[in-house]
C-alpha positions as CSV (number, residue, x, y, z in Angstrom):
1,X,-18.5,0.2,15.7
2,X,-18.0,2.9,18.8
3,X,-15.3,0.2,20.2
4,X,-13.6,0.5,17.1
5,X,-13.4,4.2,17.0
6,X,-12.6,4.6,20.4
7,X,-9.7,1.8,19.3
8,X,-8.6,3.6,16.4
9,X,-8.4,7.0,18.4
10,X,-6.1,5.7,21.2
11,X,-4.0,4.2,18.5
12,X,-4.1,7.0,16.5
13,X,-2.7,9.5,19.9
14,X,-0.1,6.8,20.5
15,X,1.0,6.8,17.5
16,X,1.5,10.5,16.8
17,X,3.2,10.9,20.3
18,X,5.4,8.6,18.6
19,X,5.7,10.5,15.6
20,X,6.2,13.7,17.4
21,X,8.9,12.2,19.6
22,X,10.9,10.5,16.9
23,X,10.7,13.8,14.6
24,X,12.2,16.1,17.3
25,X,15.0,13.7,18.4
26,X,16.2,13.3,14.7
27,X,15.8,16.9,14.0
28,X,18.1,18.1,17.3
29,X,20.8,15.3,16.1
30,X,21.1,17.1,12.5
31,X,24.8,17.9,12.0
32,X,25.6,21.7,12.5
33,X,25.0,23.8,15.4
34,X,22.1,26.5,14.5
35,X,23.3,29.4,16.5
36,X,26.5,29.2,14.1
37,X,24.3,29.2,11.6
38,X,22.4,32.1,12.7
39,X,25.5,34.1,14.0
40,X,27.9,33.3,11.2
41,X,31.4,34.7,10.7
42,X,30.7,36.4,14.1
43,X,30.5,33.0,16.3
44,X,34.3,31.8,15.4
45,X,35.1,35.6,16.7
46,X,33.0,35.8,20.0
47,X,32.7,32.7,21.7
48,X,30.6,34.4,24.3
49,X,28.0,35.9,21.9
50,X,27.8,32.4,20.5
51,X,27.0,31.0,24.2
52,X,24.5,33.6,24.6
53,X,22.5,32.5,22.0
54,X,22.7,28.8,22.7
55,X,21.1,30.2,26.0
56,X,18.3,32.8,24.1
57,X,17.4,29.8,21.7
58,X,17.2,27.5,24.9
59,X,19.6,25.2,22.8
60,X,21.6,24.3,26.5
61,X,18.8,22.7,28.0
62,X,18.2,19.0,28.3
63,X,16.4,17.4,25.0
64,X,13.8,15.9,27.3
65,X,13.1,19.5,28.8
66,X,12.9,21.3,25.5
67,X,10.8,18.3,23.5
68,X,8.0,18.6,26.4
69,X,7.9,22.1,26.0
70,X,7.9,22.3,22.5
71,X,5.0,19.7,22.6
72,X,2.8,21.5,24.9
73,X,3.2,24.8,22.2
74,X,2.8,22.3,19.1
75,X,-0.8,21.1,20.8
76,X,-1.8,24.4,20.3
77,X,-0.1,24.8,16.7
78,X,2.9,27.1,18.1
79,X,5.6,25.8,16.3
80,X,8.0,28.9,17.4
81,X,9.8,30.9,15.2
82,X,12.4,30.3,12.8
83,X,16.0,30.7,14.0
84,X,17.6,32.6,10.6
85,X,14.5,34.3,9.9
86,X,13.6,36.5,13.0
87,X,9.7,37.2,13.7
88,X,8.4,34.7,11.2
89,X,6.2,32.0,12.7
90,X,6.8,28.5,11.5
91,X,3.1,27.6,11.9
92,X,2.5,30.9,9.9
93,X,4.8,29.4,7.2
94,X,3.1,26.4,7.0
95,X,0.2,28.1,6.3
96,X,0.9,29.6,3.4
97,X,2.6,27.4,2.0
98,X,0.3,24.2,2.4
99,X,-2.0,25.2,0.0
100,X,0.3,25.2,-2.7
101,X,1.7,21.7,-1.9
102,X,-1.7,20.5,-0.7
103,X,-2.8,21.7,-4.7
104,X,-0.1,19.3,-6.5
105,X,-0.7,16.6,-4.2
106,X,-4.5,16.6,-5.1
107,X,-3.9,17.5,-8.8
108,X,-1.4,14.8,-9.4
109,X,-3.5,12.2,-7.1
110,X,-6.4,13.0,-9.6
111,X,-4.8,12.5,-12.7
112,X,-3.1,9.8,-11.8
113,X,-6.5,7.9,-10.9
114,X,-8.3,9.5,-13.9
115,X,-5.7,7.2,-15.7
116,X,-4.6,4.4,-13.4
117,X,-8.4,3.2,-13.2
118,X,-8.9,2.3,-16.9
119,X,-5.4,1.2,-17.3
120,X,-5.9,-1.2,-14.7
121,X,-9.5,-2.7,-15.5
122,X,-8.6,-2.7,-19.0
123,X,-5.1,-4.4,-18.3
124,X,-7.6,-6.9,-15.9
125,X,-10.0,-7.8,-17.9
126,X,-7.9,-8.7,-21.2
127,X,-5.2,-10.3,-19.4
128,X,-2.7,-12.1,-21.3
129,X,-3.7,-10.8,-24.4
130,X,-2.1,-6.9,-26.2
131,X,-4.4,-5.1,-24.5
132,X,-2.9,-5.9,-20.6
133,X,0.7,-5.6,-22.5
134,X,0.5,-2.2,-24.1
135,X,-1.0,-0.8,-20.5
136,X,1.3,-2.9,-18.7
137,X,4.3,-1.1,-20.8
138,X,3.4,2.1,-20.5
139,X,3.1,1.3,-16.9
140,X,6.7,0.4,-16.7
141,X,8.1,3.2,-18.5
142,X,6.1,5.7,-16.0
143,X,7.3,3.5,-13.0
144,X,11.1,4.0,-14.7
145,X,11.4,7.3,-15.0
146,X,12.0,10.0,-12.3
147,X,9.7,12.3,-11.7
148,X,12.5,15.1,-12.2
149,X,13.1,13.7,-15.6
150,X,9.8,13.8,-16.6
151,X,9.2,17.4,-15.2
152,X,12.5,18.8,-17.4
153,X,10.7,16.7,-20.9
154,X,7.4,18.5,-20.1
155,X,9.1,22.0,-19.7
156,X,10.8,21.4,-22.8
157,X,7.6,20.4,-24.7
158,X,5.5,22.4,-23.4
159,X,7.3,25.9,-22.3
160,X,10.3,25.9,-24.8
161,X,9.1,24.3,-28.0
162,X,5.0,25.2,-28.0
163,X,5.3,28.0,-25.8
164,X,1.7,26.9,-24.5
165,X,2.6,26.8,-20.4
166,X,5.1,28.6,-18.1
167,X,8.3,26.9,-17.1
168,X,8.0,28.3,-13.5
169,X,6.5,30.1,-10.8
170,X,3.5,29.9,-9.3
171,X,0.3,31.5,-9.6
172,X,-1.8,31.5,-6.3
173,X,-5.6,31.1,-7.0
174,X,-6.7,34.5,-4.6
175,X,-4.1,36.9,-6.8
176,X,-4.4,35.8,-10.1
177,X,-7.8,33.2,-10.5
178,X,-8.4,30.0,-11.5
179,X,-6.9,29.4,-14.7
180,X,-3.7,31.2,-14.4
181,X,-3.0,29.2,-11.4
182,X,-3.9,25.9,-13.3
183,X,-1.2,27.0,-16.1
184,X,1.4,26.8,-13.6
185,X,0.3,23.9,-11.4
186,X,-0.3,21.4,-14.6
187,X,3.2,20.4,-15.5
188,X,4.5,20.2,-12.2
189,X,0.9,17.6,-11.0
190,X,1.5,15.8,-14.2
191,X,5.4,15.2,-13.1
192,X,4.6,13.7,-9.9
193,X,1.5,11.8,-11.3
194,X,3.1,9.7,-13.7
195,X,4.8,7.4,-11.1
196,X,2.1,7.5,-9.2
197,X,-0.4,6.4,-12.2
198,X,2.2,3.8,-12.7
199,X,1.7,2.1,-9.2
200,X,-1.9,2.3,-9.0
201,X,-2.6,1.2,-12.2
202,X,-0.5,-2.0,-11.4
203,X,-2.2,-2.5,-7.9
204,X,-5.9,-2.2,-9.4
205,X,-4.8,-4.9,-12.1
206,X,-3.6,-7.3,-9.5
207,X,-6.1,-6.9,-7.4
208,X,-9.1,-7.2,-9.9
209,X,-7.8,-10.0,-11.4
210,X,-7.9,-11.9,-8.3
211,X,-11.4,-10.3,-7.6
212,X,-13.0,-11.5,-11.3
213,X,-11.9,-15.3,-10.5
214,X,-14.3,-14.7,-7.4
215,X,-17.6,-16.9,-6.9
216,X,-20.2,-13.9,-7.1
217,X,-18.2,-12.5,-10.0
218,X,-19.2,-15.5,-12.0
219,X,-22.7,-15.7,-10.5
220,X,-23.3,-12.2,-12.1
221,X,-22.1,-13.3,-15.7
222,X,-24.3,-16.2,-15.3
223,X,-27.2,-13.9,-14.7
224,X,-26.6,-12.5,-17.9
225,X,-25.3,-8.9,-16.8
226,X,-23.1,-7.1,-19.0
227,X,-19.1,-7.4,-18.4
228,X,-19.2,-3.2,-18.3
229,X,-21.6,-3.1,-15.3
230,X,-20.1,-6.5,-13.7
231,X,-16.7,-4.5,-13.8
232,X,-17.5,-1.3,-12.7
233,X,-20.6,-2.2,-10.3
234,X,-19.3,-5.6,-8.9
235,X,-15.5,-5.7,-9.1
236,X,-14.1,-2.6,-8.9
237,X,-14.9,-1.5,-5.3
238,X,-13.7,-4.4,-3.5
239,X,-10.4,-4.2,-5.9
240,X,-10.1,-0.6,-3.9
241,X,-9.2,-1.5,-1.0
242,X,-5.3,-1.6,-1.3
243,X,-5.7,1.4,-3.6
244,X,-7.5,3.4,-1.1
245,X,-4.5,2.4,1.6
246,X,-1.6,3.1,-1.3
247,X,-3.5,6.9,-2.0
248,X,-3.6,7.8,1.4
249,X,-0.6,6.7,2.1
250,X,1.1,7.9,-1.1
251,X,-0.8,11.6,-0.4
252,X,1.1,11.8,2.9
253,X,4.3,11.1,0.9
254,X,3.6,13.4,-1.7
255,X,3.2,16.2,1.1
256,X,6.7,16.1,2.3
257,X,8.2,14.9,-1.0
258,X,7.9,17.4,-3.8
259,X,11.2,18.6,-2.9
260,X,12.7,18.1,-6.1
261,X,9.7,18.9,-8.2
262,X,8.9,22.1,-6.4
263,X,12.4,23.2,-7.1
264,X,12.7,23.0,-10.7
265,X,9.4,24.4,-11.1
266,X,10.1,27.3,-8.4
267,X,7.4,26.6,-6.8
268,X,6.8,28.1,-2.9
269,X,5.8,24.7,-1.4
270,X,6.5,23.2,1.8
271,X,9.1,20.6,0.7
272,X,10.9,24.1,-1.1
273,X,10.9,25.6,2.6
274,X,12.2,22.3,4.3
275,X,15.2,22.2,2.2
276,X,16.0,25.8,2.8
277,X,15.6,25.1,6.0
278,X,18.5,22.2,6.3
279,X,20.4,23.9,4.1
280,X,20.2,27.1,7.0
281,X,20.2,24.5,10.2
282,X,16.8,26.2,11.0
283,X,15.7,23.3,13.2
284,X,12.7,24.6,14.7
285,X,11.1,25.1,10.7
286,X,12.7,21.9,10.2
287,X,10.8,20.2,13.4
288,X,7.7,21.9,12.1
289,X,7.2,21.2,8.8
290,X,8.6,17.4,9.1
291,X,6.1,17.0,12.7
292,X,3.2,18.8,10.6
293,X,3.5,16.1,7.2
294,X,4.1,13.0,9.2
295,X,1.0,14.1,11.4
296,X,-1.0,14.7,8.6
297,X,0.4,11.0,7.4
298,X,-1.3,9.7,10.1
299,X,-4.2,10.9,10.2
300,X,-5.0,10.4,6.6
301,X,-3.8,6.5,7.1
302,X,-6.6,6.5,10.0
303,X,-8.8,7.5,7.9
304,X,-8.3,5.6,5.3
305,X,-8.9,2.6,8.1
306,X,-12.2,3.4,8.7
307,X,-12.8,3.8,5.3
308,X,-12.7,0.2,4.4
309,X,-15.8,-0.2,6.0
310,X,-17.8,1.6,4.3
311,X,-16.2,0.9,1.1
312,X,-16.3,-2.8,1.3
313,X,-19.9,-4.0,3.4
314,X,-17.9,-7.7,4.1
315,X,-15.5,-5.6,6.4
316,X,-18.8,-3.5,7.8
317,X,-20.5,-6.6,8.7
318,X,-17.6,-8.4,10.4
């Protein structure tokens, strides 16, 4: 097991030198040059002032030179500051903002599984008959719909015509409490969870199908044990593995990828942030944020690896 880790670790620094690497290459090819950006109608006027802060932002050196100094400040989470908005940190800005991202990433993870697990064993264990349809449609229509879509429908049922939640904003837990901040994180989770309840619902299905057809599965019926406990005790945990990879990986995702969500619901996420900063050519905010999710990606994908042991005790013993 210590092999393995030791393994796992070097792929997992190889990896995110990759990641790092990639991320700040793409980022310094954007389109748009941001000392323009930053300078405005003033750079077309004074084509020395504009050269003079290509040289303050260290925008003239070599990519090679500024990617190894930028990496040696990102080791130590200094991301720099952001070019538009002078003094403010983009590590700092990450920092607040995580949480709230972070929040609708967990929330709509755990709906989606509070609902995807039944769906799944349900649609599993009556296959073929109207049970395994009716999930198996809703399914779809989940699966069909953008989240956006579903996000405007919930504001109008729930902000316009019951008046029962807030369309927008965002209430943070330390200013306002508990349940103030769930009234405005609840429509926005349940937007991004309904795709995902859609695919994980569908992957448990498969996968338990194939799992009840199993030789120890039929053992246990023969023993008399009731289908309840054979499908919760016996089949459901091995049928987790490519869940467990699809949340992790689909957690990462969701990190970077509440763009349009956070948006419409005005909420002060990361993904909000990121596509301010394109909009602004802020590249060192954009380097950060985009370094700092598909880091995060990585790890959590890691973990998930090691995870499978413990989850399954055939991959623990081999």
């Amino acid at each position: 097991m210590g092999r393995v880790l030791v393994v796992r670790l070097a792929r997992l620094i190889a990896t995110l030198f990759v990641v790092t690497l990639l991320s700040f290459l793409l980022t310094s090819f954007l389109p748009g040059d941001p000392a323009v950006a930053l300078l405005g109608d003033a750079a077309g006027q004074s084509p020395e002032l504009l050269e003079q802060v290509r040289e303050d932002l260290g925008l003239n050196r070599p990519i090679p030179v500024r990617y190894v100094s930028w990496l040696g400040d990102a080791v130590r989470f200094d991301l720099g500051e952001s070019y538009i908005n002078k003094g403010q940190e983009v590590s700092t800005t990450i920092k607040q903002r995580l949480p709230v991202t972070a929040q609708l990433a967990v929330m709509a993870i755990g709906i989606a599984l509070i609902l995807a697990v039944p769906f799944g064993v349900i649609g599993a264990y009556k296959e073929g008959k109207w049970e395994d349809s009716a999930t198996s449609a809703a399914a779809q229509v989940a699966l069909s719909v953008p989240n956006f879509i579903t996000g405007i429908f919930l504001i109008w049922l729930f902000a316009v015509k019951l008046d029962l939640l807030p369309a927008s904003n965002w209430n943070r837990i330390s200013n306002k409490g508990l349940s103030a901040n769930l009234k405005t994180a609840i429509l926005p989770a349940t937007a991004l969870a309904t795709t995902q309840m859609a695919i994980f619902s569908r992957l448990i299905r498969a996968d338990m199908i194939a799992t009840l057809k199993e030789n120890y599965i039929l053992s246990a019926r023969a023993k008399g044990l009731s289908d309840r406990y054979i499908l919760m005790r016996h089949a459901l945990r091995p049928s987790s593995l490519s869940l467990m990879t699809i949340v992790g990986i689909n957690f990462g995702a969701l990190l970077g990828g509440t763009v349009v969500i956070e948006t419409l619901f005005a909420i002060p996420g990361l993904g909000y942030r990121l596509i301010n900063a394109i909009n602004q050519r802020d590249i060192l905010v954009i380097q950060g944020i985009t370094v700092f999710v598909a880091v995060v990606y990585v790890v959590i994908n890691t973990i998930v690896d090691l995870l499978y042991a413990v989850v399954d005790p055939r991959i623990r013993r081999s």
